[in-house]
C-alpha positions in Angstrom: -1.4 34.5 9.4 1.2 33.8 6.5 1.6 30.5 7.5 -1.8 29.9 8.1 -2.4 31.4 4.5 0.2 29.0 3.3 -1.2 25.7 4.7 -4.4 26.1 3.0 -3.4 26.7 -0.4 -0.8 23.5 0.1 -3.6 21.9 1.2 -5.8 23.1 -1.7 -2.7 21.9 -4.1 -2.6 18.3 -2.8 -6.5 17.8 -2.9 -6.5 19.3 -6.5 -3.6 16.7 -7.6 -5.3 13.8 -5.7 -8.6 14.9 -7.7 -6.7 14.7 -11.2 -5.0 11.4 -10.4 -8.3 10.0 -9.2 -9.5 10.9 -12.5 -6.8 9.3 -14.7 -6.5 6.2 -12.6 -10.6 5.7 -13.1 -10.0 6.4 -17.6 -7.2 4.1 -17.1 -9.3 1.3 -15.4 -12.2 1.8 -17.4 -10.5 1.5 -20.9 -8.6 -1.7 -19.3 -12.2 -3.3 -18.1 -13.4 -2.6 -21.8 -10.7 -4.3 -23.7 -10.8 -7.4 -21.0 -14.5 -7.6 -22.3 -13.6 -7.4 -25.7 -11.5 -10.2 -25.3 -13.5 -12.7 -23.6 -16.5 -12.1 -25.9 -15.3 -14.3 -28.3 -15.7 -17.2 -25.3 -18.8 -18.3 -24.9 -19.9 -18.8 -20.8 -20.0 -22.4 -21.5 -16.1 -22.7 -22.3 -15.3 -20.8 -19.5 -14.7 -22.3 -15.9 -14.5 -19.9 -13.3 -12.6 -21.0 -10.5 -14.8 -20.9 -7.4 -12.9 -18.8 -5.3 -8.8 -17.0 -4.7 -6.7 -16.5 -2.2 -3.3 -15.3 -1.8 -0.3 -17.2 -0.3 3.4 -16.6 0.2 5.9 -19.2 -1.2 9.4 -19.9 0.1 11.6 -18.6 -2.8 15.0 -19.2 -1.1 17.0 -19.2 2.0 20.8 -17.3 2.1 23.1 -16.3 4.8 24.0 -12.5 4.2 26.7 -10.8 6.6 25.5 -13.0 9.6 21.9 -13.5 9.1 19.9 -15.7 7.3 17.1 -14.5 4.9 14.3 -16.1 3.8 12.7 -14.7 0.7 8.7 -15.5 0.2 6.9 -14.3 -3.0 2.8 -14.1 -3.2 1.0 -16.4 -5.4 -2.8 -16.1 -6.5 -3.9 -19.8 -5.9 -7.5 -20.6 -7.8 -9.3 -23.3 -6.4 -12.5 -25.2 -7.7 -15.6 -26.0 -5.6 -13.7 -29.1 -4.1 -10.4 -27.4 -2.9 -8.8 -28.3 -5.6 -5.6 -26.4 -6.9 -6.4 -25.1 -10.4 -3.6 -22.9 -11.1 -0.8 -19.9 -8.9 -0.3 -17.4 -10.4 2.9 -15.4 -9.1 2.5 -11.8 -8.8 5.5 -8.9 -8.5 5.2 -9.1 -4.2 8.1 -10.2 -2.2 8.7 -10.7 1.6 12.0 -10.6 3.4 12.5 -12.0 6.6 15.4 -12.0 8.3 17.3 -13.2 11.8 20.9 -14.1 13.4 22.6 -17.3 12.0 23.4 -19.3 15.1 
């Protein structure tokens, strides 16, 4: 019975946490949509050109040989293409990938 007793209020505890974070993490986007829209008021729509669609890739960054093995390091890029498939700009972001295998 205790440790029935104790599972629910630990339970109660991490849904009350995830509740409050919820609710920071939704001020927190809100006041960052509102400044973004501050910001690009002063564009008009005309000067604007929206790329026509995103995707994400991963780059080879490098290549090393570490205690045997070699490692190939890959970081994400937002790529922005126009209506044609055209490249208009990659943007890098903070993601890495590490992959790794024996040197032979």
């Amino acid at each position: 019975m205790k440790t029935l007793f104790s599972m629910l209020i630990l339970v109660l505890l991490f849904a009350f946490v995830g509740f409050i974070e919820s609710q920071n993490n939704t001020e927190e986007m809100i006041g960052a949509y509102s400044s973004a829209l501050d910001e690009s008021e002063t564009v008009s729509t005309h000067e604007r050109k929206v790329p026509s669609y995103t995707e994400l890739d991963l780059i080879l960054e490098g290549k090393e040989e570490v205690d045997g093995q070699i490692v190939e390091t890959y970081q994400e890029y937002e790529i922005y293409k126009d209506d044609q498939g055209n490249i208009v700009k990659k943007v890098p972001t903070a993601n890495y990938s590490y992959i790794s295998y024996n040197a032979q």
